[in-house]
Every structure is written in structure tokens, then in C-alpha cells.
N, C-alpha and C positions, 0 to 999 in steps of 0.2 A: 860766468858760472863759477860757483866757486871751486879750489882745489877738491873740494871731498868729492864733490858730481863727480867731472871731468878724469878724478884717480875710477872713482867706479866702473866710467862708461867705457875707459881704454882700456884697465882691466877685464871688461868683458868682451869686447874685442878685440882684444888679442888671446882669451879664451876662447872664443870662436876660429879665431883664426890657424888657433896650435889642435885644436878638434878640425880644422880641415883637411890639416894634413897630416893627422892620424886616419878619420875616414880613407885622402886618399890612399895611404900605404897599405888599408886592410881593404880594400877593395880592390888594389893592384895584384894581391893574393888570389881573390876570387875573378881575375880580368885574364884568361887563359887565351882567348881566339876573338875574332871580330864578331862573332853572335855576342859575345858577352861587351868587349867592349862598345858598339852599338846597338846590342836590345836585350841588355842585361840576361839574356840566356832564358826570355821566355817564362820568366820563372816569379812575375812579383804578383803579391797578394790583391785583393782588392782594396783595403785602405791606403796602401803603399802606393799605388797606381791610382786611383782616386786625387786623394794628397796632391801626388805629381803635376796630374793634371791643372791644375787646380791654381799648383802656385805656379808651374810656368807659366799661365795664363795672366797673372798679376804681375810677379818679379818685379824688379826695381823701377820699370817707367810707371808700373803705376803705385808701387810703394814711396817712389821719390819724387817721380815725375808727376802722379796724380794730384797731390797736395797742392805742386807749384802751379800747378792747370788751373784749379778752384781760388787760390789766390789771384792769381792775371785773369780770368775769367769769369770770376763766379761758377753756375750752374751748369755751366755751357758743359761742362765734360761729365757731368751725371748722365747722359746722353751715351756714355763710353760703356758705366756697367752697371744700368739697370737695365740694358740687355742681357745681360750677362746668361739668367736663365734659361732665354731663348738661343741665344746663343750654344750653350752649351746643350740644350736638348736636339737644338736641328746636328749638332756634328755628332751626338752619340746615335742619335735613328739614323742617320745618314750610311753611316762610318764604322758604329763600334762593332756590329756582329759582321761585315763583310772584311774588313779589314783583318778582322781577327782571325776568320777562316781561309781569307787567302796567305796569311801567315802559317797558318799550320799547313795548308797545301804545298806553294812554293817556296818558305822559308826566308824569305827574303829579310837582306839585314838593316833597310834603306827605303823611302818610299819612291826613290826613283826604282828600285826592283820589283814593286807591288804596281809600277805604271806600266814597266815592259811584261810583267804577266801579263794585266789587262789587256793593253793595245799591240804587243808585240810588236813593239815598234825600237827601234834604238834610238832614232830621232825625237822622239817624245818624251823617254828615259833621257835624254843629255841634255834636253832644253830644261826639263822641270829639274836636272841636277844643277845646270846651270843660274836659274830661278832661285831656287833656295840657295845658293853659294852668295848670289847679288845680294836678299834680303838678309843671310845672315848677317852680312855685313853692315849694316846698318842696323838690325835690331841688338848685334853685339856691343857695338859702339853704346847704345844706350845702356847695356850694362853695366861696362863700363866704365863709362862716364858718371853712371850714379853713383858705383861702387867709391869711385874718385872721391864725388862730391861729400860723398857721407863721411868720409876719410878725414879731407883736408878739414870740414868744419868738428870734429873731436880733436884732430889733432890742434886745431887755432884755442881750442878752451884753457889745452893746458901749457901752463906756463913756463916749464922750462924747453917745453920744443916749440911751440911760433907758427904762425902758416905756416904752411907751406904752399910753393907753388902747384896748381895744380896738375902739371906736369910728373911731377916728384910723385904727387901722391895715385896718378894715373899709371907710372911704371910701378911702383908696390901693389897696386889692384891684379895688374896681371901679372905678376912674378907671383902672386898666391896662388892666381884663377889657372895661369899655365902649370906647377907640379899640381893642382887637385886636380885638373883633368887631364892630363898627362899620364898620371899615375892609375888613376879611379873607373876614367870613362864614363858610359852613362848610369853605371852602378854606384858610385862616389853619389851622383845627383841625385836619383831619386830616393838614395835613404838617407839625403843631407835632407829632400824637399819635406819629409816625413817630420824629422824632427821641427823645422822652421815654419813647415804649414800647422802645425798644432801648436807650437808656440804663440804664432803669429792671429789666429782665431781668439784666442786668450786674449792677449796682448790689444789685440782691434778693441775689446770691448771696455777694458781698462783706459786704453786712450782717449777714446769717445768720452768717458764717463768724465775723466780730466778736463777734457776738453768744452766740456758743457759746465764745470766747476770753474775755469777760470775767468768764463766773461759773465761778467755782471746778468741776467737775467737767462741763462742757458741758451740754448737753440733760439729761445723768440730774442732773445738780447741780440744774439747773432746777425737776424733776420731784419731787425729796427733798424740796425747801425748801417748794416751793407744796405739797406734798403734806401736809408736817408741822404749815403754818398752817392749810392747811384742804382734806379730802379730797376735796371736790364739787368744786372748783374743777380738781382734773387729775383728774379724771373724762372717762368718753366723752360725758357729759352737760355738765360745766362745773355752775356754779351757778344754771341757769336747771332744769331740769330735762329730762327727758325729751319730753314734751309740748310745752314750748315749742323745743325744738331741732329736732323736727320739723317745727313749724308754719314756723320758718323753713327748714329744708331744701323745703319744699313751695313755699312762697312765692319761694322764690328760683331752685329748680330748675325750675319751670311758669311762673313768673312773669319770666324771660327773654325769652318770647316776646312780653311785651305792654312793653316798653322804645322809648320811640318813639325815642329819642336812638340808640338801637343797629342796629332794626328798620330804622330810615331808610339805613343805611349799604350794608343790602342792593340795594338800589336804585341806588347810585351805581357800579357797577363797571361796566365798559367791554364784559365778557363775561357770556352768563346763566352758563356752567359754572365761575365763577369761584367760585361758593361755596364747591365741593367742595376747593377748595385752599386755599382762604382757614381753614376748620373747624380741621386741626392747627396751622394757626399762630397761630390765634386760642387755640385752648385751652392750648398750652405757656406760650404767649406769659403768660399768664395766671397758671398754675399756678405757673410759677418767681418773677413779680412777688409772688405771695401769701406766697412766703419770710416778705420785708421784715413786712408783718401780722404774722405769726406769731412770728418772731424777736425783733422789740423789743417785741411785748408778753408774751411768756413771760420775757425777760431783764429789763426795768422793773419790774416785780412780784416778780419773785427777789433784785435786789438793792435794793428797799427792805426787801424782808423779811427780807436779812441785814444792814442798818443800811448796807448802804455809799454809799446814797443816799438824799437825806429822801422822806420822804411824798410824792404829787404832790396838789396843791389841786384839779387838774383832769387826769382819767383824760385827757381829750384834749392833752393834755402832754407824754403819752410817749414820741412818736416826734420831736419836738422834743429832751425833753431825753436821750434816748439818744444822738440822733446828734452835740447840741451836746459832750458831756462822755465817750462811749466810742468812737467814731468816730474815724478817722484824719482832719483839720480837709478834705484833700481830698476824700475820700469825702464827707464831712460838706455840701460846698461843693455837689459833683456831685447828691448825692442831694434836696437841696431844692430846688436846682435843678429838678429833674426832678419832683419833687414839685409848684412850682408850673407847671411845664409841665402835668403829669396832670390838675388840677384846672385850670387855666385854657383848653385844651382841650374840658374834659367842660364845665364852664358856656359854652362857644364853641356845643356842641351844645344844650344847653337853651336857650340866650337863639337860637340859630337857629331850632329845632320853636317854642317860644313865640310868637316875632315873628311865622312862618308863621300860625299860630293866627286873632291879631290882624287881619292884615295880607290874609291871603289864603285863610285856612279858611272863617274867621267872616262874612265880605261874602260869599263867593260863595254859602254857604250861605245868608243870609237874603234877597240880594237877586238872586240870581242869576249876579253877575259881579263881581271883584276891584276893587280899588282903583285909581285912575288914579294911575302913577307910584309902582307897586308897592316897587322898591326902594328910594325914596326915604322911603316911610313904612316900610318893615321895618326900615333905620337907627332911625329915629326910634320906631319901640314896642321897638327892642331898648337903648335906652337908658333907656325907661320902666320898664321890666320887670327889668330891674336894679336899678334901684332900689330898686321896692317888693320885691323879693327880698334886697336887703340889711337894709332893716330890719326883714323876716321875722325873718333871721338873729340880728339884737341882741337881737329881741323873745322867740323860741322859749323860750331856757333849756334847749333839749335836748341829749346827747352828740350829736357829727356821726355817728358810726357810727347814731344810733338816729333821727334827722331823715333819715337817708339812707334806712332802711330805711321811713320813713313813706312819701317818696316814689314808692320802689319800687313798693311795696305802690297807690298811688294809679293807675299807668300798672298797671302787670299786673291788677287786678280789675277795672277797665273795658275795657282794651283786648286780654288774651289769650281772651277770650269772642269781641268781637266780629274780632277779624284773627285768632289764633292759631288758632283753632277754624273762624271763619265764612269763612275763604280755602280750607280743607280740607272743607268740610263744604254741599251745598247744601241740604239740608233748611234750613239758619239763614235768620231772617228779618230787616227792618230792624228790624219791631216787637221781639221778642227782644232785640237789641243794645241800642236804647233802654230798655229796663223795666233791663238787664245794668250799661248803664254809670248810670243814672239811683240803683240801686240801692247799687252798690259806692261811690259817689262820697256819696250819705246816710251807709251805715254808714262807712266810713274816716275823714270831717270828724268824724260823730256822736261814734266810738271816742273818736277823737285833742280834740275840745273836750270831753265832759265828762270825758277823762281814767277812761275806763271800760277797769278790768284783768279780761281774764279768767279763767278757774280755768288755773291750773297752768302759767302765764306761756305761754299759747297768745296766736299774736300779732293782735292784732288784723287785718292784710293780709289774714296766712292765710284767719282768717273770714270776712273781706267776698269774696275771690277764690270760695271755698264758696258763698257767699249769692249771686252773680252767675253762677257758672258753674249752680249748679243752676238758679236762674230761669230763664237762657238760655236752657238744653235743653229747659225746659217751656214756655215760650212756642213756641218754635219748633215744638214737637211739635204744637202745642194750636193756633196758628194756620194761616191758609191760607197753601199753598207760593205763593212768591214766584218771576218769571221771572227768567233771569238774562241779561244779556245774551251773544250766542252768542263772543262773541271771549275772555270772561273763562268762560263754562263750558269751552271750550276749553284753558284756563289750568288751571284745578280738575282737568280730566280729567289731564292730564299726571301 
């Protein structure tokens, strides 16, 4: 890339990055008590909350990792978010007006406190805080890791600083990510998400447009080229097959609703009937971002395959070097920008439910009552936690699209049993939840450490979401009904 790109795109990342940690400090302002530092104080609009949604549903595995999915794969990962609608409609009917009303009832600042309203149970509050502790860590690690990746390859452009290892560039991701949520909380995030999900909608449709400009016959040139190296690949299947494209449509479209980073946001809106408006701007908002996915990794893989760009060493590359070398240098500037807006955001929300966890799930659940000087130790384990989530990241070895999807798959099989289901449904019991999340949190480590593939590249989440939702339903059936209290069946009835 020449110097002029390379000056432009560092310059605007490092304009993003000196805007992050102005956000954080004027949002340290308005971060008074632990309402505010995890649920913004109840107080965001519907586009703001919208937005939010919206982008931490995307963030960096699939702004960075999508791309590399569609290069190693083909098709196979459109299967991720042309659910997407459906997805996001079963978790707003599900989820956005109960959630939102047991918020205003019992105030809760965590959605392990919206499980011990429900079930009144401690044991089912410390499993499902334990649950989201496990997945954050793995869905952080994909942040970043991305945020890494997009790092090291702007900085290898330009010429008087050199790669860097990606090490180097993995402790400058979190030396950012720890003062903006340190400082900000989950108020720093959702009015970073605001500005980068409106960017990033723009942005998706300009790269597309790029994107179909730089291969010789647009989308059908695409479709010839990949088609002619190999026909699975622009297939409706992609190279995963049949079976496993399902398992992720399943996993991804049901498995929406147990996303605590997304679920939680339901909660923060200032009106209950705010959902019903927030749903199409969530799901456009979304569908047009997924362009960007789609575009540069159908075009990455087209034009290595017609020689006009080398091999890539690393599928998660592609949306680097697409925008470094066919990109207009401000587009180029804009969109990584926004990029690490999306992902440093989405990890703002993980290291926020985590620190919660820690800080204010895990005490009150085993000892009855929270930490003295709550916000001052949720700084302090959101700092911890970062940590050990970065050098998850160096340690993994996995694509960010497929570490994202581990993640996923860890919060949806523990927790759309016990919230998706057990907020809808009073037959559920606490017992149920616990055997539900006890079970899915076994198989998903078990899957993912001994590295166990099942037939016909069915995804391991899918299964374990199967193996916990059926337990559920059979404890629940099998055990004695449980009371509920009358303010939260009131809630259910609605």
C-alpha cells in the first residue's frame, strides 16, 4: 500500500482511538453507581438501544472473522446471518417486554438478578453467573484477537514501523479496551455503538459497491471464478455441508435469545413498549452491516483465485487486506475505524456482564449480599478479566469467526433454556435450569478441549443447545412445580 493509504488509515485510527478515550472520561462523569456502570441508568433511547443491539450482535467476529469464514469456506457461513431476522424477532417476542418489566419491578443490574427474581433460587443465579463468566471469556478473546489482527496488519503497511508481533499489538488492543471500560462502563459502549453502527451501515454499502467494482464481471464474475475452483464452495451449502449449515442456522437463530451482552440491553430502555420499535432497526440495521461479511470475502477469494492478489497465510486477513489495497485509502480509514469502534464496544459489553459476574452475581449468590464498594472492585475484575481473556486469545489458534462462534454457542445452551424459555414458560423449574446450564457448559468445554468433530460438520453449540434444552424440558416435567412469585407471574401472564 503506498505511504498516502497507510498515513490516512493510521491517522484515523488513532483518531478513533484518542475519541475512545474521550468518550471514556465523559462517560466516567456520568458513571456514578453500579445501575449506571451496568445498565446505563435505564435511561437510553430507542435508536441508541436499537444501534446497540444490533452491533453487538455483529462486532468484530463477524466484521473480521466473517470475511475470513467466506474466504476458507465459501457459502457455508451465510447460514450465520440470513437468520439473523429471525433470530432477532424470536429474542424481542420472547424477551423485550418481560425483561423490560421485570426491570422496572425488581431493578436488577445483571441478568443473573432477573434469574433469581424468576426462580428464586441462588443456585441458578451462580450457575448462569458462572455460564456467562466461562463464555465471556471466550467470546472476549475474539475481540480481541480481532482488534489485534486489524492492528498488526495497518501497522505492517506503514513503513517506518514494521509488523509487529502479534503479541505487541494484542497488549496495545487491551491497554485501549481496559481505560475505555474502566472509565466508561457500559455507557462509553452504547454511545461508541451508536456512532459505529451508523457509520458502519454507510460504510457496508460502499464496500459492497467496491467490492463488485474490483472483479472483472461483479458478483457473477465472483460466482464463475469460485465456482470453476471449486463447486461446494458457491453452493447453497458452501463447503461445510448441508448438516453443518443447519446446525449453525439453528444455533444461531434460537440461540439469540440466550446472548447476555445483547439480552441485557433489553433492560436498559427508558420505556417497556420501546422494544416493538427498536426490532426493525435492529434487524436492517444489521442485514445492510452484513454487506461488508459478504463482500470482502466473496471478492478476497475471487481475486486470489484469479492471481491478482497472493494467497492469504491467514483467512482472517481478508478484511484487512481488502480494504488496505482495493479500498478508496478514505473508505479504507472510515471503515477500520468503525471496525475497531464495533469490536471495542462489543468487548465494553463482555468485560461489563463479566465484571458483573465477579463482582455482584457470584457474592450475592453465595453469600447472600454484594461486595462493599461494588464499583470500585467491578473496575478492578474488569481489568482482571481482560487480561486472562487476552492471553486466551494468543493461546486459542482458532479463526476469530470460529472462536466467536464457540462463544456463542457457550451463552445460548445454558442460558436460552434457562431465560428464553424459563421467562415464557412456568412449568420451568430452578432444578431444570441447573442440571440445563450444568449440562451444556460439560458438553461445550468437553467438545471444544478434546477437539471432538461431529459427523457431517454438525456444530458442536448446536448439540450441546439439543442436550440442555431437552434435559430442561424433562426435569421440569419430571420435577415438583415450583411457586413463582405473584409480581413476576404477573410479568409471565402478559
Amino acid at each position: 500500500m503506498d505511504d498516502h493509504r497507510s498515513l490516512i488509515v493510521l491517522v484515523s485510527v488513532m483518531a478513533y482511538m484518542a475519541m475512545c478515550i474521550g468518550v471514556g472520561i465523559w462517560a466516567m462523569r456520568r458513571t456514578k453507581s453500579t445501575q449506571d456502570f451496568f445498565m446505563a441508568g435505564r435511561h437510553l433511547g430507542i435508536v441508541v438501544a436499537a444501534v446497540a443491539v444490533f452491533s453487538s450482535t455483529m462486532s468484530g467476529w463477524g466484521f473480521v472473522g466473517g470475511p475470513g469464514l467466506v474466504y476458507k469456506m465459501g457459502t457455508s457461513s451465510f447460514w450465520m446471518i440470513i437468520c439473523t431476522s429471525i433470530a432477532m424477532s424470536i429474542t424481542f417476542f420472547l424477551l423485550g417486554k418481560r425483561l423490560r418489566l421485570l426491570a422496572e419491578l425488581r431493578q436488577p443490574i445483571s441478568l443473573p438478578d432477573a434469574v433469581a427474581a424468576r426462580y428464586g433460587s441462588r443456585s441458578t443465579s451462580l450457575l448462569t453467573a458462572v455460564a456467562i463468566l466461562l463464555g465471556v471469556m471466550g467470546y472476549l478473546a475474539t475481540q480481541i484477537l480481532a482488534m489485534a489482527t486489524v492492528l498488526r496488519g495497518i501497522f505492517a503497511e506503514v513503513s517506518w514501523i514494521g509488523e509487529p508481533r502479534l503479541d505487541v499489538c494484542v497488549a496495545i488492543s487491551s491497554a485501549v479496551l481496559i481505560f475505555y471500560c474502566v472509565t466508561g462502563g457500559i455507557i462509553a459502549s452504547v454511545y461508541t455503538d451508536l456512532v459505529q453502527g451508523i457509520i458502519m451501515v454507510v460504510a457496508a454499502v460502499l464496500v459492497l459497491a467496491t467490492a463488485i467494482l474490483k472483479v472483472d464481471g461483479g458478483l457473477a464474475g465472483m460466482s464463475q471464478t469460485i465456482l470453476a475452483d471449486d463447486p461446494e464452495a458457491i453452493s447453497p451449502w458452501g463447503t461445510l455441508g448441508m448438516i453443518g449449515c443447519l446446525s449453525w442456522y439453528f444455533i444461531f437463530a434460537l440461540g439469540a435469545c440466550g446472548q447476555p451482552h445483547v439480552i441485557t440491553k433489553l433492560m436498559m430502555t427508558r420505556r417497556v413498549d420501546d422494544a416493538r420499535h427498536m426490532l426493525p432497526i435492529s434487524v436492517v440495521g444489521y442485514g445492510v452491516s452484513a454487506l461488508l461479511w459478504i463482500g470482502i470475502g466473496l471478492a478476497m477469494r475471487t481475486l486470489v483465485l484469479q492471481g491478482i492478489h497472493p494467497e492469504l497465510t491467514n483467512a482472517d486477513d481478508a478484511a484487512g487486506e481488502f480494504l488496505q489495497n482495493y479500498a478508496h485509502p478514505l473508505l479504507s480509514g472510515i471503515v477500520f475505524a468503525a471496525l475497531l469502534a464495533a469490536i471495542m464496544s462489543t468487548a465494553d459489553s463482555f468485560l461489563n456482564i463479566g465484571a458483573a459476574a465477579v463482582v455482584h452475581d457470584i457474592p450475592r449468590a453465595l453469600r447472600g449480599r454484594s461486595l462493599h464498594n461494588e464499583l470500585l472492585w467491578a473496575r478492578i475484575a474488569t481489568v482482571l478479566i481482560a487480561i486472562v481473556a487476552a492471553v486466551f486469545a494468543l493461546s486459542s489458534g482458532d479463526l476469530i469467526a470460529l472462536l466467536g462462534a464457540f462463544g456463542w454457542s457457550t451463552f445460548a445452551a445454558a442460558i436460552v433454556p434457562t431465560v428464553a424459555i424459563g421467562f415464557n414458560w412456568k412449568r420451568a423449574t430452578s432444578l431444570a435450569c441447573n442440571v440445563a446450564i450444568v449440562s451444556s457448559l460439560l458438553m461445550n468445554f468437553g467438545l471444544k478441549w478434546f477437539d471432538v468433530q461431529l459427523p457431517h460438520g454438525f456444530h458442536g453449540g448446536a448439540f450441546s443447545l439439543l442436550v440442555s434444552l431437552t434435559l430442561f424440558f424433562l426435569v421440569s416435567m419430571l420435577s415438583p412445580r415450583e411457586s413463582i412469585a405473584a409480581d413476576i407471574e404477573e410479568v409471565m401472564d402478559l
